[in-house]
HTML snippet that shows the backbone in 3Dmol.js (N, CA, C, O; Angstrom):
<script src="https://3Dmol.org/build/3Dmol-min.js"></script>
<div id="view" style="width:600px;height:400px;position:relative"></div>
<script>
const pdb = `
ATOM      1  N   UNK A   1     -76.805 -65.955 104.509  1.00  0.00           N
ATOM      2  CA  UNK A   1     -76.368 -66.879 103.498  1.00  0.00           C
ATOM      3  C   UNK A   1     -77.606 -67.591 102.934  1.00  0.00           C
ATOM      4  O   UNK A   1     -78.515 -67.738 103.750  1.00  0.00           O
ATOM      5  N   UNK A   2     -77.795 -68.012 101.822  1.00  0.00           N
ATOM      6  CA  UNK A   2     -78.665 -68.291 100.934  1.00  0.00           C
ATOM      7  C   UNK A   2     -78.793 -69.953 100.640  1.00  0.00           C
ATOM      8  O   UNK A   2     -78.168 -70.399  99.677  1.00  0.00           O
ATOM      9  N   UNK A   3     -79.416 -70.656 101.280  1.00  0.00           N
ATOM     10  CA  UNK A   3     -79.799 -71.738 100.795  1.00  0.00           C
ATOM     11  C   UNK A   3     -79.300 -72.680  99.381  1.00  0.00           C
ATOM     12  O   UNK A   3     -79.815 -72.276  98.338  1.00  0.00           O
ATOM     13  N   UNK A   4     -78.358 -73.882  99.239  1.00  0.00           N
ATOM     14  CA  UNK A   4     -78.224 -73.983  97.787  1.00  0.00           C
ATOM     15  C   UNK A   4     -79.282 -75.049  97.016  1.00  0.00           C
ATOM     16  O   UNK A   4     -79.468 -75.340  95.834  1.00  0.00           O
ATOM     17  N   UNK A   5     -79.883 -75.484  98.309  1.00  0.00           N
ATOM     18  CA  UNK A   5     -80.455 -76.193  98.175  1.00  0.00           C
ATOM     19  C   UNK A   5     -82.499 -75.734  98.265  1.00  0.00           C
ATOM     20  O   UNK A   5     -83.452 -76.420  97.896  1.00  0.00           O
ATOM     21  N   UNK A   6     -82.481 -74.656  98.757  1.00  0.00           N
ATOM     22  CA  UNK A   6     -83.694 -74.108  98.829  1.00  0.00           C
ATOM     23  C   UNK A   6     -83.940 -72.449  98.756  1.00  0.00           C
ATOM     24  O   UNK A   6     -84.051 -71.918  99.861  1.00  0.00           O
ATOM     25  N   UNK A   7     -84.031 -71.631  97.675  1.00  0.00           N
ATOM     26  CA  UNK A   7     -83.961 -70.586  97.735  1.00  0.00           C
ATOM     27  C   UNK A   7     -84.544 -69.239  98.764  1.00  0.00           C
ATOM     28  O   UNK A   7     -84.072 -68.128  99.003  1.00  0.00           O
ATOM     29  N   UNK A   8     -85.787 -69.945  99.213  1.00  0.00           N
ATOM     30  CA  UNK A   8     -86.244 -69.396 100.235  1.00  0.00           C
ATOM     31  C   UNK A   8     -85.724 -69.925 101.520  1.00  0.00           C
ATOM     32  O   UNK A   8     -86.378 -69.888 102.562  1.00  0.00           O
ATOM     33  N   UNK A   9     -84.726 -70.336 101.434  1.00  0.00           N
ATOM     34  CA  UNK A   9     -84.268 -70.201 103.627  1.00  0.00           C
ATOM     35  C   UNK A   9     -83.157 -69.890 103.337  1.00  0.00           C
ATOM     36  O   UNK A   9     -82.463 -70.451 102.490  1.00  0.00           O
ATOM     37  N   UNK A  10     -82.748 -68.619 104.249  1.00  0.00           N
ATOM     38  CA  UNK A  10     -81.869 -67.813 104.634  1.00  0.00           C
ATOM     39  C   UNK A  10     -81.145 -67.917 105.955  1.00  0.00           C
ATOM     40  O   UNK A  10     -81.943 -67.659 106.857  1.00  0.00           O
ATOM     41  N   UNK A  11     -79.946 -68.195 106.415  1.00  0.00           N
ATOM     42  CA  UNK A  11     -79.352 -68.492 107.691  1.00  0.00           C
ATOM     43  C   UNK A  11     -78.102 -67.321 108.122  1.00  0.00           C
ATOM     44  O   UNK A  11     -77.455 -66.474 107.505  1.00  0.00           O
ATOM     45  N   UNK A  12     -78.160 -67.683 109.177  1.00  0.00           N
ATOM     46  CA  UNK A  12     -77.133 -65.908 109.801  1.00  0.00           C
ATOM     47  C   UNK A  12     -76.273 -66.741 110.732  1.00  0.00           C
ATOM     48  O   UNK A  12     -76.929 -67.441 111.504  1.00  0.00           O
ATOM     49  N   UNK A  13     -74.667 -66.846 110.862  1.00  0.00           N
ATOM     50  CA  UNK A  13     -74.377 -67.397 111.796  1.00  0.00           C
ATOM     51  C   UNK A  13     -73.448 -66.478 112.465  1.00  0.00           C
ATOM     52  O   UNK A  13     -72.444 -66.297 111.777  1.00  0.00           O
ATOM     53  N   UNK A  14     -73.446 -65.541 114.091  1.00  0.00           N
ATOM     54  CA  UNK A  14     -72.246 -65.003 114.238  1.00  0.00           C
ATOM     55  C   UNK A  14     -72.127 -65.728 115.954  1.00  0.00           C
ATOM     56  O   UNK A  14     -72.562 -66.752 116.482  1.00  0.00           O
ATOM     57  N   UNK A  15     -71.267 -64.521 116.421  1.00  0.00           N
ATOM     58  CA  UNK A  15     -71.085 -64.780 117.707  1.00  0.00           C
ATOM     59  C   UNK A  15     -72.317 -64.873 118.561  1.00  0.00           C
ATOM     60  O   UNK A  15     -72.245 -65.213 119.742  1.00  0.00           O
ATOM     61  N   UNK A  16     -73.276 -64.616 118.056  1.00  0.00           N
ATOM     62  CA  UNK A  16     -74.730 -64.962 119.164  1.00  0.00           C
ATOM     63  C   UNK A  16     -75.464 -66.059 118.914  1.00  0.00           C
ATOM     64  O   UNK A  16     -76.301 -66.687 119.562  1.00  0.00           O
ATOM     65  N   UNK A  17     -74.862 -66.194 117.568  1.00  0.00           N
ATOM     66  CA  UNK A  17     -75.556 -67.686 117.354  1.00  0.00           C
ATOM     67  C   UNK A  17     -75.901 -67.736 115.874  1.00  0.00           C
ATOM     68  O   UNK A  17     -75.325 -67.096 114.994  1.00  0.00           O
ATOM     69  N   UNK A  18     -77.275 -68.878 115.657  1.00  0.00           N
ATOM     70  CA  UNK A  18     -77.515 -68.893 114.645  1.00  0.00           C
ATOM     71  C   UNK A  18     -79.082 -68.303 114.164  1.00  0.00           C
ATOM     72  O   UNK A  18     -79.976 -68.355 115.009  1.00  0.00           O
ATOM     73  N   UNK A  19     -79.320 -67.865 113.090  1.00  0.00           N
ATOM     74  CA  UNK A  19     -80.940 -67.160 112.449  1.00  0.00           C
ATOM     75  C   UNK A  19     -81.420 -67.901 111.200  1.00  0.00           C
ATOM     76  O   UNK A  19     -80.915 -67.641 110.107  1.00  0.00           O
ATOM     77  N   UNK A  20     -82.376 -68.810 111.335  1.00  0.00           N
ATOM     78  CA  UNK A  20     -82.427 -69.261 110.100  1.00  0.00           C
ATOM     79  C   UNK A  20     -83.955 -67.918 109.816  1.00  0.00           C
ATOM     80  O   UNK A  20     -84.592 -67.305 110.674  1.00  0.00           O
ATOM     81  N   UNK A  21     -84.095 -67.881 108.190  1.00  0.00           N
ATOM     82  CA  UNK A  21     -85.297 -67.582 107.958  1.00  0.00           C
ATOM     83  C   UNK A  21     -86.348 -67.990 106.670  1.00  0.00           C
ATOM     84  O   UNK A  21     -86.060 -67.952 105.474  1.00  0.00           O
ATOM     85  N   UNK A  22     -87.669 -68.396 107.287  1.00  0.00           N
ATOM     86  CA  UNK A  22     -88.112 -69.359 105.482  1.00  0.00           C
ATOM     87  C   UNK A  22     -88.760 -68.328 105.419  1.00  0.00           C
ATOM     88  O   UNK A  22     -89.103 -67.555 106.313  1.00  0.00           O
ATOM     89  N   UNK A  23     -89.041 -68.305 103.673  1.00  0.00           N
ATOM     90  CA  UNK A  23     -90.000 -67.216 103.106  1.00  0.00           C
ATOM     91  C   UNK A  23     -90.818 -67.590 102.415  1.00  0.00           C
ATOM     92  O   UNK A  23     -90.326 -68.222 101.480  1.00  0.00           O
ATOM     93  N   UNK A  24     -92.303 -67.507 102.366  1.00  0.00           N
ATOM     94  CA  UNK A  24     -93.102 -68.433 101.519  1.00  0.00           C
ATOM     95  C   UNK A  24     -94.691 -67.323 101.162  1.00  0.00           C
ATOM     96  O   UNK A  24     -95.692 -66.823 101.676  1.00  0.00           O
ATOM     97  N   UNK A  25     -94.067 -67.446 100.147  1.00  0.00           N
ATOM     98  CA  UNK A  25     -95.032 -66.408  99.048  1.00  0.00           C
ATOM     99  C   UNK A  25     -94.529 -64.424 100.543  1.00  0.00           C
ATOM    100  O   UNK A  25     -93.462 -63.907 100.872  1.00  0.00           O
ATOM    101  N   UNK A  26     -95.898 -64.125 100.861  1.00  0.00           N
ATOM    102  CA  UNK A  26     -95.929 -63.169 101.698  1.00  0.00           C
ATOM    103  C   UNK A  26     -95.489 -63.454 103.364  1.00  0.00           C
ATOM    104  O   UNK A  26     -95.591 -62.672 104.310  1.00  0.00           O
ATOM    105  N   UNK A  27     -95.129 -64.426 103.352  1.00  0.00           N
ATOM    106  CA  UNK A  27     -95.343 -64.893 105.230  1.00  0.00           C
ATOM    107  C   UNK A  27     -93.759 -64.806 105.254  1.00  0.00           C
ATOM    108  O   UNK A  27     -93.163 -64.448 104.238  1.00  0.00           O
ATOM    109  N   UNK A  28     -93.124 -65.113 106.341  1.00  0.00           N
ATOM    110  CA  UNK A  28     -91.603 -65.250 107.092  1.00  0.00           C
ATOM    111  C   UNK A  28     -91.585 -65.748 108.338  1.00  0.00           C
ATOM    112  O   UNK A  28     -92.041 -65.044 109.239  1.00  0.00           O
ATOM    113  N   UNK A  29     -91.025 -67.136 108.656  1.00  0.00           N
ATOM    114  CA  UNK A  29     -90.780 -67.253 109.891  1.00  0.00           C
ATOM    115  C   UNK A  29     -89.016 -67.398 110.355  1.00  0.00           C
ATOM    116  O   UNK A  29     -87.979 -67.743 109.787  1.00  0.00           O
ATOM    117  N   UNK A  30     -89.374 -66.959 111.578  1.00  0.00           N
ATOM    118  CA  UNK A  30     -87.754 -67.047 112.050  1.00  0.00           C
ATOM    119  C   UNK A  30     -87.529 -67.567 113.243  1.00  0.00           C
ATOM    120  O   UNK A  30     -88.083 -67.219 114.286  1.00  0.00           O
ATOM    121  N   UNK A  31     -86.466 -68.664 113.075  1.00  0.00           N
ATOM    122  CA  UNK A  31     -86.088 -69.457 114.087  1.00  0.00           C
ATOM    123  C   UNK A  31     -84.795 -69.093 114.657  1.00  0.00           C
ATOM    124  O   UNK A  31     -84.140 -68.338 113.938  1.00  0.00           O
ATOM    125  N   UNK A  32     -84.103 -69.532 116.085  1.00  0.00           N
ATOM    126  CA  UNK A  32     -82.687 -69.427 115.618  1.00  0.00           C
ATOM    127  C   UNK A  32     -82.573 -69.692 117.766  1.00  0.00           C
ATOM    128  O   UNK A  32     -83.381 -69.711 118.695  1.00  0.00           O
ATOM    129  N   UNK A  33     -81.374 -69.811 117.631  1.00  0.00           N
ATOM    130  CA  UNK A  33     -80.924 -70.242 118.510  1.00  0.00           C
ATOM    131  C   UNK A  33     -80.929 -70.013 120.294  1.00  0.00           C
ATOM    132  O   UNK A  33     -80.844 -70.668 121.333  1.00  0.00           O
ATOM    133  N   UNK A  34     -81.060 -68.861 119.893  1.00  0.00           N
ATOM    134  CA  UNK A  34     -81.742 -67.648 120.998  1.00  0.00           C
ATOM    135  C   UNK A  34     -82.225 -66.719 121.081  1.00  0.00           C
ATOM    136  O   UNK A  34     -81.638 -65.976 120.294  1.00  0.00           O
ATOM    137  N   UNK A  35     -83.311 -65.976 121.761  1.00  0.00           N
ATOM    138  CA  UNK A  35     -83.658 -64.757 121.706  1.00  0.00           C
ATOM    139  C   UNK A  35     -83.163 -63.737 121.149  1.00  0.00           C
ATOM    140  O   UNK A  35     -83.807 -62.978 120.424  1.00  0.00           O
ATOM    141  N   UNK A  36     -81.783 -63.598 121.476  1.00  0.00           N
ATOM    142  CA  UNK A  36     -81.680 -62.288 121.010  1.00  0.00           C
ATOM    143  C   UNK A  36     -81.166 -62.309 119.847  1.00  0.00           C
ATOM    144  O   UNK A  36     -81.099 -61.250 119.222  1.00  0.00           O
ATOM    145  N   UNK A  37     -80.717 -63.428 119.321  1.00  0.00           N
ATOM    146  CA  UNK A  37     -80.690 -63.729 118.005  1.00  0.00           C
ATOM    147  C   UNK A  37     -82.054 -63.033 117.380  1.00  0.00           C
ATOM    148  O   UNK A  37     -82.223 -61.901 116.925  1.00  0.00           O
ATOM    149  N   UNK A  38     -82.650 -63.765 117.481  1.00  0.00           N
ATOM    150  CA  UNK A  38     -84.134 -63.349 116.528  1.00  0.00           C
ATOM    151  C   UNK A  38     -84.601 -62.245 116.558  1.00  0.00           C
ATOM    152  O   UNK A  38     -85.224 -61.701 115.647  1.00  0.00           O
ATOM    153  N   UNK A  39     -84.277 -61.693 117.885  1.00  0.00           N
ATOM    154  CA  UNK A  39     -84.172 -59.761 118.066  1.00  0.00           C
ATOM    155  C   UNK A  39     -83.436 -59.196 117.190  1.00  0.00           C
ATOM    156  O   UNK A  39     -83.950 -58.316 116.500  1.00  0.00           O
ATOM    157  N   UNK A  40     -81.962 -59.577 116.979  1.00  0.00           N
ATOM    158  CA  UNK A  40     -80.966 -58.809 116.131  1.00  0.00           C
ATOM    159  C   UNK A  40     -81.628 -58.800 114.768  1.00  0.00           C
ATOM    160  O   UNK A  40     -81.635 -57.836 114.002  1.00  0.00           O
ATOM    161  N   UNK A  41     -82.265 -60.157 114.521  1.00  0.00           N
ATOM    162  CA  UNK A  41     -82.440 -60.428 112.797  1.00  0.00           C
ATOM    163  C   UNK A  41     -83.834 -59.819 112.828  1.00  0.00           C
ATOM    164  O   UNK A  41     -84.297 -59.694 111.694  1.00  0.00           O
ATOM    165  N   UNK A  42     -84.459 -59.494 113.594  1.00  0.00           N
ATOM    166  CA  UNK A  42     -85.538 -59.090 113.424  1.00  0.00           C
ATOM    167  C   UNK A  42     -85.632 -57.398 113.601  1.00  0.00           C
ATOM    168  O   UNK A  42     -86.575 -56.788 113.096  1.00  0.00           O
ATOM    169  N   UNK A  43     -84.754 -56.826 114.229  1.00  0.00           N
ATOM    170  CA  UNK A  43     -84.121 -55.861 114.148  1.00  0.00           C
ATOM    171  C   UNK A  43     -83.588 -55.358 112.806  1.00  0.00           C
ATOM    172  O   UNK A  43     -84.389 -54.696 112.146  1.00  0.00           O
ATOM    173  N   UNK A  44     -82.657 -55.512 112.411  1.00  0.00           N
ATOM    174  CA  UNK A  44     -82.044 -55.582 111.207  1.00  0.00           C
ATOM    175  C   UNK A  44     -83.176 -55.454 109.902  1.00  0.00           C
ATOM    176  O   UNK A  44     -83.308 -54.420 109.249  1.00  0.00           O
ATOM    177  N   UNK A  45     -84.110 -56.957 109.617  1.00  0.00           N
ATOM    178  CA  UNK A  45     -85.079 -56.696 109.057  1.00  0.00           C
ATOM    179  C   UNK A  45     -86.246 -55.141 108.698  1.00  0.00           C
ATOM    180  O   UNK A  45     -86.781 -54.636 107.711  1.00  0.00           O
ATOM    181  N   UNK A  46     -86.164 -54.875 110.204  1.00  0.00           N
ATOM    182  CA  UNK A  46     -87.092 -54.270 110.299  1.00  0.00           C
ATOM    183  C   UNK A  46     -86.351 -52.136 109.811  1.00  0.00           C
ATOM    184  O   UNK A  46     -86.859 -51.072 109.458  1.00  0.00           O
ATOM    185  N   UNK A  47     -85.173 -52.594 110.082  1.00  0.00           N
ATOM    186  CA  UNK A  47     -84.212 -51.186 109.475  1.00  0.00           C
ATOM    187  C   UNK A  47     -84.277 -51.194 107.765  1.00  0.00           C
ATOM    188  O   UNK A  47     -83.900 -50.192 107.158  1.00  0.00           O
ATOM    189  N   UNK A  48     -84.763 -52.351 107.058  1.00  0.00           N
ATOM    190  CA  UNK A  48     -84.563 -52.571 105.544  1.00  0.00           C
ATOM    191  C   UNK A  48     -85.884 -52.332 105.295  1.00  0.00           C
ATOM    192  O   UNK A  48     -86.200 -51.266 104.766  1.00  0.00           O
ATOM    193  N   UNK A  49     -86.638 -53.074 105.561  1.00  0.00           N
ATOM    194  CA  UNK A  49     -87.948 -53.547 105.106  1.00  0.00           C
ATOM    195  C   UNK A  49     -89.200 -53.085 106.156  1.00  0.00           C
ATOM    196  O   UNK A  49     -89.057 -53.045 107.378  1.00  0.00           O
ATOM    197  N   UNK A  50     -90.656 -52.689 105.329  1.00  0.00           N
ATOM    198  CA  UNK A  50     -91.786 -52.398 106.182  1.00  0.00           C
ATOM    199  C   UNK A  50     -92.311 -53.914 106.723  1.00  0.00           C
ATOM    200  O   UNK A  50     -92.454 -54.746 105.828  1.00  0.00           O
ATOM    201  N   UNK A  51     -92.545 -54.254 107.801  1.00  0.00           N
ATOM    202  CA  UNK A  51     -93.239 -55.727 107.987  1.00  0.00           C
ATOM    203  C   UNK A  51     -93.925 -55.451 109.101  1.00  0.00           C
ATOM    204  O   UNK A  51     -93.921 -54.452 109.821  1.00  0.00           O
ATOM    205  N   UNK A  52     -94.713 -56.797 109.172  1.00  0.00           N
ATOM    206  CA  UNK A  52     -95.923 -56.596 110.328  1.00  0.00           C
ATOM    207  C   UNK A  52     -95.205 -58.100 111.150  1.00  0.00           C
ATOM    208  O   UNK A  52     -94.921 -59.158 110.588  1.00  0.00           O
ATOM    209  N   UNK A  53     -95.033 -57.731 112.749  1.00  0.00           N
ATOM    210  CA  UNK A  53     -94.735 -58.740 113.405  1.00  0.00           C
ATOM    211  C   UNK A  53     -95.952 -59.139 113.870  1.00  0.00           C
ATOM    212  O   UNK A  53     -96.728 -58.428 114.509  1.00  0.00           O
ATOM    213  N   UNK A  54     -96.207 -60.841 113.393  1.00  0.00           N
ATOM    214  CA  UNK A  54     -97.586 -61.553 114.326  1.00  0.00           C
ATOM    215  C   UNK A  54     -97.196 -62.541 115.047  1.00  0.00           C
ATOM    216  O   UNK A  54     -97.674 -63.639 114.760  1.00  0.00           O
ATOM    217  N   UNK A  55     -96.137 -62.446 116.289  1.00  0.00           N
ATOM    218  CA  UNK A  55     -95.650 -62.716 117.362  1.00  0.00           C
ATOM    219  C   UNK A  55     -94.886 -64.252 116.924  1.00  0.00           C
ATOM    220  O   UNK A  55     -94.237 -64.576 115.930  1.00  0.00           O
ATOM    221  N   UNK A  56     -95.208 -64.841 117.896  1.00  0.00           N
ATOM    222  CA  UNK A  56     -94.737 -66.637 117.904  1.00  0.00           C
ATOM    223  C   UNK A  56     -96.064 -67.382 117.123  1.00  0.00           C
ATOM    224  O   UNK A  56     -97.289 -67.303 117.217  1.00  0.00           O
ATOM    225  N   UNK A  57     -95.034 -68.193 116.255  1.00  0.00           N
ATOM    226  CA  UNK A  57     -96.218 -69.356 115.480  1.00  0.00           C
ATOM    227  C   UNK A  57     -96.414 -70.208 116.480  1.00  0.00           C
ATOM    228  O   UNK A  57     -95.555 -70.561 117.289  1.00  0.00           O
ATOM    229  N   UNK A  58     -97.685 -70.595 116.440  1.00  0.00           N
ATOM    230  CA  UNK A  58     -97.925 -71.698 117.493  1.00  0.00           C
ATOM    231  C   UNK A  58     -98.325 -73.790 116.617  1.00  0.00           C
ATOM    232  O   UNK A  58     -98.309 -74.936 117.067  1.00  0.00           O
ATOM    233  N   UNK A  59     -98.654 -73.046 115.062  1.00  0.00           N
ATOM    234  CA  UNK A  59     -99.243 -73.720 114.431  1.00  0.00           C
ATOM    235  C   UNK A  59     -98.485 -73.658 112.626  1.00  0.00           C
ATOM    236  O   UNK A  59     -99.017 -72.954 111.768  1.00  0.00           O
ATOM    237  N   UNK A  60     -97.321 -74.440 112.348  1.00  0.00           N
ATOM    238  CA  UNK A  60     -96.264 -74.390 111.073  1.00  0.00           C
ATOM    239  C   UNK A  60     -96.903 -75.877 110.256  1.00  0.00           C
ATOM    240  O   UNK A  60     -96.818 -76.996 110.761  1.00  0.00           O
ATOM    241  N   UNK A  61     -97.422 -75.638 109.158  1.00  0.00           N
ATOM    242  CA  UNK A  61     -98.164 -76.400 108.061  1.00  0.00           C
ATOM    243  C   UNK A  61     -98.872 -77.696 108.446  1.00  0.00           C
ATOM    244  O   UNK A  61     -98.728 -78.788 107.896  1.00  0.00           O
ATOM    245  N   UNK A  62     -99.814 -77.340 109.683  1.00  0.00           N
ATOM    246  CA  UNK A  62    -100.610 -77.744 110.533  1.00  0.00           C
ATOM    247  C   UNK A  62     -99.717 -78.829 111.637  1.00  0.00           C
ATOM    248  O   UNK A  62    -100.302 -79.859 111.972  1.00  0.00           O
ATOM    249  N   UNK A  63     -98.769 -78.655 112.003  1.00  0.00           N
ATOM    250  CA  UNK A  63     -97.856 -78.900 113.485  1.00  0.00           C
ATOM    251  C   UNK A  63     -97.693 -78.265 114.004  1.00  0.00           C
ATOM    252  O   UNK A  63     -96.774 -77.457 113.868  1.00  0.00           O
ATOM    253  N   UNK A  64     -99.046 -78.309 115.466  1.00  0.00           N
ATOM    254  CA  UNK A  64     -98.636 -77.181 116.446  1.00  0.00           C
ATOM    255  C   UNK A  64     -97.119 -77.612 116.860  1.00  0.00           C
ATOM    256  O   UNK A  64     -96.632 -78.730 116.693  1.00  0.00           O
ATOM    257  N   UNK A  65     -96.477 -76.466 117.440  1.00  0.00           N
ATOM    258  CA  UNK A  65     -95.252 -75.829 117.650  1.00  0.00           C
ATOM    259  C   UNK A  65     -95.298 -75.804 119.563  1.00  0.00           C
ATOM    260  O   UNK A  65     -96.204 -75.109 120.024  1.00  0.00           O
ATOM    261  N   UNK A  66     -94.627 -76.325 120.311  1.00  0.00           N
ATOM    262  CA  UNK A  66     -94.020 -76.165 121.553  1.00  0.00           C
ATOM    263  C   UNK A  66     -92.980 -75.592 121.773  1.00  0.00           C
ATOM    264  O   UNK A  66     -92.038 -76.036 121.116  1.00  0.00           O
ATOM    265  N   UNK A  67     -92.728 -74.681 122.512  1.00  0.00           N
ATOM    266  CA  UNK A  67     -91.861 -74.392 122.779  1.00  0.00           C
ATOM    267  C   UNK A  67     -90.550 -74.450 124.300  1.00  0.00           C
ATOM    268  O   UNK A  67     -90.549 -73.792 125.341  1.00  0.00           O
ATOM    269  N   UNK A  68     -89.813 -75.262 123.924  1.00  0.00           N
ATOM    270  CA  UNK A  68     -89.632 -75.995 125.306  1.00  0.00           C
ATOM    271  C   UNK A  68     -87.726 -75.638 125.611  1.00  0.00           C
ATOM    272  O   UNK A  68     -86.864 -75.721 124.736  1.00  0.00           O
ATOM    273  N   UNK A  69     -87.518 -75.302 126.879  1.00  0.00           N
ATOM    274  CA  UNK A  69     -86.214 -75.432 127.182  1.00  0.00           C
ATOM    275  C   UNK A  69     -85.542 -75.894 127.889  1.00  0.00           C
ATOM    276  O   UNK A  69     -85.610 -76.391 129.013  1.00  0.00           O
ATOM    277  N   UNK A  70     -84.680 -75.671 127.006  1.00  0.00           N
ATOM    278  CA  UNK A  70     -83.342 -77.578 127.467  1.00  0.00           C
ATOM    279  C   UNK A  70     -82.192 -76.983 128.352  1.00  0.00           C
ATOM    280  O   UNK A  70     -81.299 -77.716 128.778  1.00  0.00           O
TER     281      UNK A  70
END
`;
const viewer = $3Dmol.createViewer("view");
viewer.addModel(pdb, "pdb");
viewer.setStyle({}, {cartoon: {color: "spectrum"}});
viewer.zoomTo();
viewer.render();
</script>
């Protein structure tokens, strides 16, 4: 589903959860609720489109990024 408020973020919601994704110029990051969420959407992606995975951001418009579980 498509953002109405921002054309570049894209969100996925099913039974595994949720996928958001921002797109900015050439880059893509993807967040979402759980692993295998981001597997499926990244999966999926990767059946449409050629892309290069460069793992986990550690560093999003200079805020390093933690990753912590609750």
């Amino acid at each position: 589903m498509v953002n109405k408020f921002d054309p570049c973020v894209y969100s996925k919601f099913d039974e595994h959860g949720v996928a958001v994704i921002y797109l900015y110029v050439d880059d893509m990051l993807i967040i979402g609720t759980s692993i295998e969420m981001i597997k499926l959407t990244k999966d999926f992606l990767n059946s449409k489109f050629e892309r290069k995975d460069l793992c986990e951001a550690n560093l999003i418009l200079r805020v390093k990024v933690k990753k912590i579980r609750i």
